[in-house]
C-alpha positions in Angstrom: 0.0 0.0 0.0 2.1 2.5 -1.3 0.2 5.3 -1.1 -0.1 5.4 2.5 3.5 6.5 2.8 2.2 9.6 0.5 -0.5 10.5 2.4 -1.5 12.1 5.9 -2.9 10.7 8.7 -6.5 10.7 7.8 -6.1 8.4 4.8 -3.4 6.4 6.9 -6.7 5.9 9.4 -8.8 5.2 5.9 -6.4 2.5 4.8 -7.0 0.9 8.7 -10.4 0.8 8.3 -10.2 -0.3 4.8 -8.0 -2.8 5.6 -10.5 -4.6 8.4 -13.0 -4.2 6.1 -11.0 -6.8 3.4 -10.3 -8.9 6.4 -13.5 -9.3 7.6 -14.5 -9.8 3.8 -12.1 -12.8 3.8 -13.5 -14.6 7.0 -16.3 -14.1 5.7 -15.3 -16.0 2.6 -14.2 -18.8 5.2 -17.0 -19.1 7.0 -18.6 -16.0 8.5 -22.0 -14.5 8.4 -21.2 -11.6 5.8 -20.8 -14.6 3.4 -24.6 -15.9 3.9 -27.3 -14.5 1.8 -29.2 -15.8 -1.8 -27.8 -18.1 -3.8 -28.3 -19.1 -7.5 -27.8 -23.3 -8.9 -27.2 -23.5 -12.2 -27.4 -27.3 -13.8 -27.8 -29.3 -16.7 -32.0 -30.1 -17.3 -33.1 -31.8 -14.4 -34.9 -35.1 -16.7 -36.8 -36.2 -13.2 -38.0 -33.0 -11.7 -36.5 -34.4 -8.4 -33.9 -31.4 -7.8 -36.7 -28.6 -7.4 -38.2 -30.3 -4.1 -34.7 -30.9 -2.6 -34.0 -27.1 -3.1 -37.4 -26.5 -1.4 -36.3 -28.0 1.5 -33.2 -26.2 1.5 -34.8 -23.2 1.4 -37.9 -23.6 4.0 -35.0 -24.0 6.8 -32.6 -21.1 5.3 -35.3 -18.4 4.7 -32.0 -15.7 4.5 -30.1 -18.2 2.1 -33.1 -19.1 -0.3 -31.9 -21.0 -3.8 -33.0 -20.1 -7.0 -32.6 -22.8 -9.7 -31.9 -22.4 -13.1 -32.2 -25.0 -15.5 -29.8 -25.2 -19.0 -30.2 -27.5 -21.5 -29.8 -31.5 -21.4 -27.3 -31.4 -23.3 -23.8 -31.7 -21.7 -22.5 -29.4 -24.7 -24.8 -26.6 -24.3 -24.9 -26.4 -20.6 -20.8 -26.2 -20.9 -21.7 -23.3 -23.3 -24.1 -21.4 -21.7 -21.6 -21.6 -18.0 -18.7 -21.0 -19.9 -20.2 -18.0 -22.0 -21.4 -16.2 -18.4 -18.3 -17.3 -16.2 -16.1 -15.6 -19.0 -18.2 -12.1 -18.8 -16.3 -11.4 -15.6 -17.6 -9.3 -12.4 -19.8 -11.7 -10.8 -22.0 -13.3 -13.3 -25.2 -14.9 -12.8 -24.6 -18.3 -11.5 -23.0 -18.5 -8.0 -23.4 -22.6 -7.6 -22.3 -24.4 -10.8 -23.8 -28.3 -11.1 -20.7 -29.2 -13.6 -19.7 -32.4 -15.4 -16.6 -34.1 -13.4 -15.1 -33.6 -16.6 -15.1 -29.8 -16.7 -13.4 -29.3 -12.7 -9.8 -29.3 -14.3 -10.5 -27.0 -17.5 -12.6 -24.5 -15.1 -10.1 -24.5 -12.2 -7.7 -23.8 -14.6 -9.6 -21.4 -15.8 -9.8 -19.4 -12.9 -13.7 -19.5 -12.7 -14.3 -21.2 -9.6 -12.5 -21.1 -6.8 -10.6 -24.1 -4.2 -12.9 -25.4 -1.2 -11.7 -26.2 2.2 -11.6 -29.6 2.4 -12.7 -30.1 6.3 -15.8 -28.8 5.8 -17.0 -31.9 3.7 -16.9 -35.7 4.9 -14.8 -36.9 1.6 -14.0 -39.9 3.2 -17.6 -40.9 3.4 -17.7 -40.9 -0.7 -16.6 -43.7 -3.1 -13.0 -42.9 -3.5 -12.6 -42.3 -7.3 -15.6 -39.7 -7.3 -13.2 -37.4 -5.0 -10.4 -37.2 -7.9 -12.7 -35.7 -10.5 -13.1 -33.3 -8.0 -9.4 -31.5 -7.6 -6.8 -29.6 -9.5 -3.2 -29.5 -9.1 -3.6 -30.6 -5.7 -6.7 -29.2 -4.3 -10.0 -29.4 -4.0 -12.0 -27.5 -6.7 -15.6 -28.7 -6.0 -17.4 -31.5 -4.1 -18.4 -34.3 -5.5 -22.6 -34.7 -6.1 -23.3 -37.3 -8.0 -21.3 -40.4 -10.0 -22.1 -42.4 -12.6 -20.9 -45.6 -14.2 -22.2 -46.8 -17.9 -23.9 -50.2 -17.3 -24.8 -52.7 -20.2 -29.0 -52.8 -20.3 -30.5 -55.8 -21.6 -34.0 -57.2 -22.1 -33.8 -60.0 -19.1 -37.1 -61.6 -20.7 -35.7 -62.2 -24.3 -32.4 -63.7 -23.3 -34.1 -65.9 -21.1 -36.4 -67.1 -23.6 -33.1 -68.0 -25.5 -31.6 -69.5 -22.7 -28.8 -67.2 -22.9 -26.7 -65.2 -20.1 -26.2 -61.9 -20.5 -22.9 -61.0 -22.3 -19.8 -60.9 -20.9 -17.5 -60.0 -24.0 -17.3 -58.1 -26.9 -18.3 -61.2 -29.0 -20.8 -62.1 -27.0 -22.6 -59.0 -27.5 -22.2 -58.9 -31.0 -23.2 -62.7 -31.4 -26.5 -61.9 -29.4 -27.1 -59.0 -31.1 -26.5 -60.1 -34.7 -28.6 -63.3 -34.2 -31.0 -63.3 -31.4 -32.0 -59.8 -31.8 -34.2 -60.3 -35.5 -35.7 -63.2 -34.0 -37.6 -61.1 -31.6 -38.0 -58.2 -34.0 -35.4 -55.8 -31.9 -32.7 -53.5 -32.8 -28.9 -55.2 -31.4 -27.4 -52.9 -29.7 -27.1 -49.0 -29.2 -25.2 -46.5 -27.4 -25.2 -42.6 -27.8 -23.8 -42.1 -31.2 -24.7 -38.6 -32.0 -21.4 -36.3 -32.0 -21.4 -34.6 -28.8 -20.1 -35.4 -25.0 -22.1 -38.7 -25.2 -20.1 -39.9 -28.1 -16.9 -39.2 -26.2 -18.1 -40.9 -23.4 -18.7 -44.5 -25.6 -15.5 -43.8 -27.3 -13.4 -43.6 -24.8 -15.3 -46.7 -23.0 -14.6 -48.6 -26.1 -10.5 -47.6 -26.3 -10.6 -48.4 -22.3 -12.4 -51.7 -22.1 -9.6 -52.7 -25.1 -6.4 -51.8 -22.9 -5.6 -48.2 -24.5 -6.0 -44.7 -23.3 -6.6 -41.3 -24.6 -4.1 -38.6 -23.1 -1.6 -39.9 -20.4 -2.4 -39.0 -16.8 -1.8 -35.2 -16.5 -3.1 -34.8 -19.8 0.1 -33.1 -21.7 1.0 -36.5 -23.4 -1.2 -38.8 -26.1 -1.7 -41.9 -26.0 -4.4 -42.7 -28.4 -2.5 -44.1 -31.2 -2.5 -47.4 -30.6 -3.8 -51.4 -31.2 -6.1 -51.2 -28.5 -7.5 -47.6 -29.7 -7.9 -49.0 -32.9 -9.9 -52.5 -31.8 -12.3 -50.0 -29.5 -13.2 -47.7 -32.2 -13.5 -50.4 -34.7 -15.4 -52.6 -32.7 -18.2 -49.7 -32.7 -17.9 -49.3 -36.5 -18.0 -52.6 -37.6 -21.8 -52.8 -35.7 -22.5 -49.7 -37.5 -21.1 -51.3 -40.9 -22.8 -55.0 -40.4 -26.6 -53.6 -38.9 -26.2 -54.6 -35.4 -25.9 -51.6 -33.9 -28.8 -49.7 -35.6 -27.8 -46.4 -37.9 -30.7 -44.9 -36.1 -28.5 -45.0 -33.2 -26.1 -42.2 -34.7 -28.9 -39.8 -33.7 -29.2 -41.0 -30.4 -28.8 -38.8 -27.3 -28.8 -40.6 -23.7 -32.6 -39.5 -24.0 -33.4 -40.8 -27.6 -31.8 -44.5 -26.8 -33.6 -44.6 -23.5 -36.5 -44.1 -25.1 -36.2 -46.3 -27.6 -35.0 -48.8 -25.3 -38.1 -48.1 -23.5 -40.5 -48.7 -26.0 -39.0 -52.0 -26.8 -37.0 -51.3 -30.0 -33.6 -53.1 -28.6 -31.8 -55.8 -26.9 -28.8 -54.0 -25.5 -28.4 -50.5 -24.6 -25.6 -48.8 -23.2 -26.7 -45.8 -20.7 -26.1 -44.3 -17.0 -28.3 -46.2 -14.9 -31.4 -43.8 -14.5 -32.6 -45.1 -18.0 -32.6 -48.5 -16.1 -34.8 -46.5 -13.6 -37.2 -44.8 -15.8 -37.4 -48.0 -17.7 -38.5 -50.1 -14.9 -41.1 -47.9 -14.2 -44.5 -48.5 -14.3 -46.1 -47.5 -17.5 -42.7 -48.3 -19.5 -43.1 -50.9 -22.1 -40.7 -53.3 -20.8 -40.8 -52.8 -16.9 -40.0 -56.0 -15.0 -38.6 -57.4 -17.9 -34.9 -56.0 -17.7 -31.5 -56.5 -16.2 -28.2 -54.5 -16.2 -24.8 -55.9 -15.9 -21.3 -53.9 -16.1 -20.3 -52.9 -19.5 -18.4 -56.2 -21.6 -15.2 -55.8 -23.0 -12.7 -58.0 -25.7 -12.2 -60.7 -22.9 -14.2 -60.0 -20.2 -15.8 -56.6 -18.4 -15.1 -54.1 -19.7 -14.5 -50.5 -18.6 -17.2 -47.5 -18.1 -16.1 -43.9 -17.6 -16.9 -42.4 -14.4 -19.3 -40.1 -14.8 -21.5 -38.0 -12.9 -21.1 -34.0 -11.6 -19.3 -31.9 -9.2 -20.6 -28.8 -7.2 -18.6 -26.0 -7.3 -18.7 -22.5 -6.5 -18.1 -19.2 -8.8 -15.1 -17.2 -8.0 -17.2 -14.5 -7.6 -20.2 -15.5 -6.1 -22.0 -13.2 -3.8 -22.0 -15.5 -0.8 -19.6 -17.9 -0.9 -20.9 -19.4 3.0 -23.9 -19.9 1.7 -22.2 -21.3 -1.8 -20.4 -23.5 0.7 -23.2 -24.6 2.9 -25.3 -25.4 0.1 -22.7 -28.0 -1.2 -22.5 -29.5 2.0 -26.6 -30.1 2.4 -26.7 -31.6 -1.1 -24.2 -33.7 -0.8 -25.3 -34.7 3.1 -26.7 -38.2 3.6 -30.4 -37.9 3.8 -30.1 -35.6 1.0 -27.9 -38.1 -1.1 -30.3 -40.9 -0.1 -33.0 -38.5 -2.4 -30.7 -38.0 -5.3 -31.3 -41.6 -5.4 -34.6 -42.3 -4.2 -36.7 -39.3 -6.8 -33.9 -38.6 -9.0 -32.7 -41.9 -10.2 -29.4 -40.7 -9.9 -26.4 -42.5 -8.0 -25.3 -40.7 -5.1 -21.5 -39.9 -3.9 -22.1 -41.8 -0.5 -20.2 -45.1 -0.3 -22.7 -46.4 2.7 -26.0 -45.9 0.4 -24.9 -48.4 -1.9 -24.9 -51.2 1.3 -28.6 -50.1 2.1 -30.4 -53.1 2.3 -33.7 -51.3 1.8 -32.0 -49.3 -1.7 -30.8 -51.7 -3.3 -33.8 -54.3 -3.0 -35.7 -51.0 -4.3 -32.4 -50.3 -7.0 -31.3 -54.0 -7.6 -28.6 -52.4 -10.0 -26.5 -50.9 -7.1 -24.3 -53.7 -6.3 -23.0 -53.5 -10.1 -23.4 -50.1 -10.3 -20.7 -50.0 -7.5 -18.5 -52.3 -8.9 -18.6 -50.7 -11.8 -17.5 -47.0 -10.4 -15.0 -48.4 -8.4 -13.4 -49.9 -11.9 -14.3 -46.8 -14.0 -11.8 -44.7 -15.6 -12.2 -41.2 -15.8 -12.4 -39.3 -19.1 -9.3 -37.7 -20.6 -8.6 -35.2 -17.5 -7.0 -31.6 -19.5 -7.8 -27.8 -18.9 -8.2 -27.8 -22.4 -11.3 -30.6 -22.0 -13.8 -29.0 -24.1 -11.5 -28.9 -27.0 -10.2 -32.5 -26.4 -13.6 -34.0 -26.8 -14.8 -31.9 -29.7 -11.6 -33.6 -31.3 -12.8 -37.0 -30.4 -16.7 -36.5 -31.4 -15.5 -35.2 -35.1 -12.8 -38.2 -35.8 -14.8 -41.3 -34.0 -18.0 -40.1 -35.8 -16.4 -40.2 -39.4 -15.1 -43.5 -38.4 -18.6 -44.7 -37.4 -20.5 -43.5 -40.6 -17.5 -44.9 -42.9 -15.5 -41.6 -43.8 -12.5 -43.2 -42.5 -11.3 -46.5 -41.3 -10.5 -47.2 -37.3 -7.1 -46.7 -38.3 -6.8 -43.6 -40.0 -9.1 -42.3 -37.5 -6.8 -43.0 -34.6 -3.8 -41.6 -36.5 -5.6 -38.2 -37.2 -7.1 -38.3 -33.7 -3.4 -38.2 -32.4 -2.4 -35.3 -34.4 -5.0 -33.3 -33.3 -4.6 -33.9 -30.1 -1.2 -33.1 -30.0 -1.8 -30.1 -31.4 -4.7 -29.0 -28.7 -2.1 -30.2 -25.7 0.7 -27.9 -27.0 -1.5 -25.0 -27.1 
């Protein structure tokens, strides 16, 4: 403070008060009352409707803190633009909670649009243990995780036992089933989400995983995508493409889209997040009661889902970051948790909700849904996400639809990757 030296006593007493109020301003950051007050969410569309009563209760017992939610698209793409688009307009924005993909913690860290959490104030040790490292940057903790997700392999339970067949365990089980069994009964094979946005990433990168390979090494400066395992995943996918068992229709497909027509009983397999499993099994669905989900199959085996799922975190310049903080730690507090599950279909962060007895005869998926995150990979971790997986939606797609083979898809995938990493 320079200018104190310059000046007399009155501004020396100005820059004493001045300074007590920025103190006060930073415990209040930490933990204080001046940090309490309204609060906006901002989150991908809620599909369920479940995350409006939660807030409700939230804000019938913090009348000074009250919530407002705001709902962006569904789609994982457009919700990234819209937060991205107001985070970058500076001062303090509109959103002061962000409900982010796990993917999107490094590149907005990074970023300098949200800013590092305490971590005493939230029981990370109560959460399944790879859901906490989608959550941190460099070291610390960037946000909190709030829900996970692991892709599960959904299968008609009725059909294959008809047949007298297990559900499949490999890759050529899967495409045996779906080549042959699948006309029989009038059913599409097998889908996934195809269409080129975060969803397509997502199968990709489950394919190149379940076949041994990887994307970007693990601090996400060096590629790794160029490889025999890279090029089995991604051809795997375009040969069902290619021979009919994975339906064309299923390039247009959304996680919504191949719910729904998994729903309305178009298909033997489907590869989702295990709310479709949910809505599916609900009564009025086409083919409630007659469906089962097992992990994900691979070349030899299980395979491997990304870990998916979101992170709360809080805008660097969020009017009350207390209240920011306080929110996190209600949503993300058992009985809350046990609701993200219970009306949202969604898998909670809570390691001991997963042992319910009660949840899981109501969600008879949990046991493999558990397995299946604690074996998940996560996707391609680099601040420079968003351009990583536009990179991997344009070359995967032109393999799928027969632009290019597997193999010159990998090759061009690895260029342009390397070029987005030495940015």
């Amino acid at each position: 403070m320079r200018w104190i030296r310059a000046t007399g006593r009155g501004l020396l007493v100005l820059a004493v008060i001045m300074t007590g109020y920025v103190a006060s301003g930073a415990r209040a950051e930490e933990g204080g009352t001046r940090g309490r007050g309204p609060l906006t969410l901002a989150t991908a569309g809620d599909l369920t409707g479940y995350l409006g009563p939660l807030l409700e209760g939230w804000n019938r017992g913090h009348p000074g803190e009250k919530v407002t939610l705001v709902e962006l698209p569904d789609s994982a793409d457009e919700t990234h633009a819209q937060m991205t688009t107001d985070l970058r307009g500076g001062d303090r924005g509109r959103f002061d909670v962000l409900n982010i993909d796990v993917n999107w913690t490094s590149e907005f860290a990074a970023a300098g649009w949200i800013r590092p959490l305490d971590r005493d104030r939230f029981p990370l040790k109560s959460f399944l243990a790879p859901v906490v490292d989608t959550a941190t940057y460099d070291g610390r903790l960037y946000a909190v995780p709030y829900v996970t997700n692991a892709g599960l392999l959904l299968y008609r339970k009725d059909v294959l036992t008809e047949e007298g067949v297990p559900p499949p365990r490999t890759w050529a089980e899967l495409e045996h089933d779906a080549k042959t069994i699948a006309p029989r009964h009038g059913l599409g094979g097998y889908a996934g989400q195809f269409l080129p946005y975060e969803g397509l990433t997502v199968n990709a990168a489950e394919a190149v995983y379940s076949a041994g390979g990887t994307i970007l090494g693990a601090e996400g400066t060096r590629v790794t995508v160029d490889s025999t395992a890279a090029r089995e995943g991604i051809g795997f996918l375009a040969r069902g493409i290619r021979e009919g068992w994975i339906p064309r229709q299923a390039l247009t497909y959304k996680e919504e889209e191949s719910k729904q027509a998994f729903q309305d009983g178009k298909l033997l397999f489907l590869r989702n997040w295990p709310y479709a499993y949910a809505v599916a099994s609900a009564r009025g669905s086409k083919v409630a009661g007659r469906i089962g989900a097992v992990p994900l199959p691979g070349p030899d085996g299980p395979g491997t889902s990304v870990l998916g799922g979101s992170n709360l975190a809080v805008n660097s310049h969020a009017r009350h970051p207390d209240s920011a903080a306080r929110l996190i730690s209600y949503l993300t507090s058992e009985p809350v948790q046990r609701q993200v599950l219970t009306r949202g279909a969604l898998p909670p962060v809570r390691t001991s909700l997963y042992e319910d007895p009660g949840l899981v005869r109501q969600f008879p998926y949990l046991p493999t849904l558990r397995t299946a995150v604690l074996t998940a990979a996560p996707r391609p971790k680099s601040p420079h996400y968003d351009q990583v997986s536009l990179a991997v939606q344009a070359v995967v797609q032109d393999a799928l639809t027969g632009r290019q083979t597997p193999g010159q898809a990998v090759r061009r995938l690895a260029r342009e990757l390397d070029a987005i990493t030495r940015r």
